[in-house]
C-alpha positions in Angstrom: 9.0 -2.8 -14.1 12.6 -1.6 -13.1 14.1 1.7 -13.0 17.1 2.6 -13.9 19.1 1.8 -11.9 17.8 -1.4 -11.2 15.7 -0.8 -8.2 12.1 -2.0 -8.1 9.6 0.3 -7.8 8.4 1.0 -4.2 5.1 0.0 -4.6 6.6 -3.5 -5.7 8.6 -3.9 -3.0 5.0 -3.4 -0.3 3.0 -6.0 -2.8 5.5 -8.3 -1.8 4.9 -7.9 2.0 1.2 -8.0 1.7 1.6 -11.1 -0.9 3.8 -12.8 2.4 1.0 -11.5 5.1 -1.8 -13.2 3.0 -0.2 -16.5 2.7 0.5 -16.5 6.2 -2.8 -15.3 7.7 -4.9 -18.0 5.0 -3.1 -21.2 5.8 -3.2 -20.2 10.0 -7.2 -18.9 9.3 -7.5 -22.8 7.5 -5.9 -24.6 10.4 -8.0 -22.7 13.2 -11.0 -23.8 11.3 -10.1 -27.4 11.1 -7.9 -27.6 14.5 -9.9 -25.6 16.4 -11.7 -28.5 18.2 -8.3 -29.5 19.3 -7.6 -26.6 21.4 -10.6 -25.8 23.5 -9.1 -24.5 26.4 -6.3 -22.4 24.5 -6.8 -19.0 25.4 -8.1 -16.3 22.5 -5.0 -14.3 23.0 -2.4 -17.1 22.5 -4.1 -17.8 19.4 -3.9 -14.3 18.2 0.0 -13.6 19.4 0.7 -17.0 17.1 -1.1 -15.6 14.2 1.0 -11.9 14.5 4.3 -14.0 15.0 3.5 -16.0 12.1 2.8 -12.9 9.9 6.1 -11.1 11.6 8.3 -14.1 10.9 7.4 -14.4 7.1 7.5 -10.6 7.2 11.1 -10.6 8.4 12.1 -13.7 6.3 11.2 -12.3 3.3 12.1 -8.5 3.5 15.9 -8.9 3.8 16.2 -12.1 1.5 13.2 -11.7 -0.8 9.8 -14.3 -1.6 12.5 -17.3 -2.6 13.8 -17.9 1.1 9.8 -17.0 2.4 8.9 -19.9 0.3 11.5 -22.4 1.5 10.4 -21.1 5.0 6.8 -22.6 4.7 7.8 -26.2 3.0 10.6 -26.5 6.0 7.4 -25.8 8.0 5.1 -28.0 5.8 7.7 -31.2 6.4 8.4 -30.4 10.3 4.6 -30.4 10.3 4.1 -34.1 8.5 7.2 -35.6 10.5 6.0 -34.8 13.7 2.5 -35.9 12.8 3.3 -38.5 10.8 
């Protein structure tokens, strides 16, 4: 629902954010689970700095230029990801 002058309603605009936040923080929760055996000897708090910048990037991705660009952001991840592990 718009206003007037074409804004969207503030409450919109913080769904968005928390839309971005879940994507992000259920695909890295997904590969921990499956990964994790991979890196044993990673420290806990590398693992949770990558999880925050995750969430931060798609954050400030989408904020400025809006859920279209967050979207291209995670298929240019997806392919880097099945390139280099291809």
């Amino acid at each position: 629902m718009r206003r007037r002058g074409g804004e969207e309603p503030l409450s919109y605009k913080n769904t968005l954010r928390w839309f971005e936040l879940a994507v992000v923080f259920g695909l890295t929760s997904i590969g921990e689970i499956l990964l994790e055996h991979f890196e044993e000897g990673r420290p806990k708090r590398q693992r949770v700095v990558t999880v925050l910048a995750g969430g931060a990037l798609g954050v400030f991705v989408s904020a400025p230029a809006g859920r279209g660009w967050f979207i291209v952001l995670l298929v240019v991840v997806a392919v880097a990801v099945v390139v280099i592990h291809a």
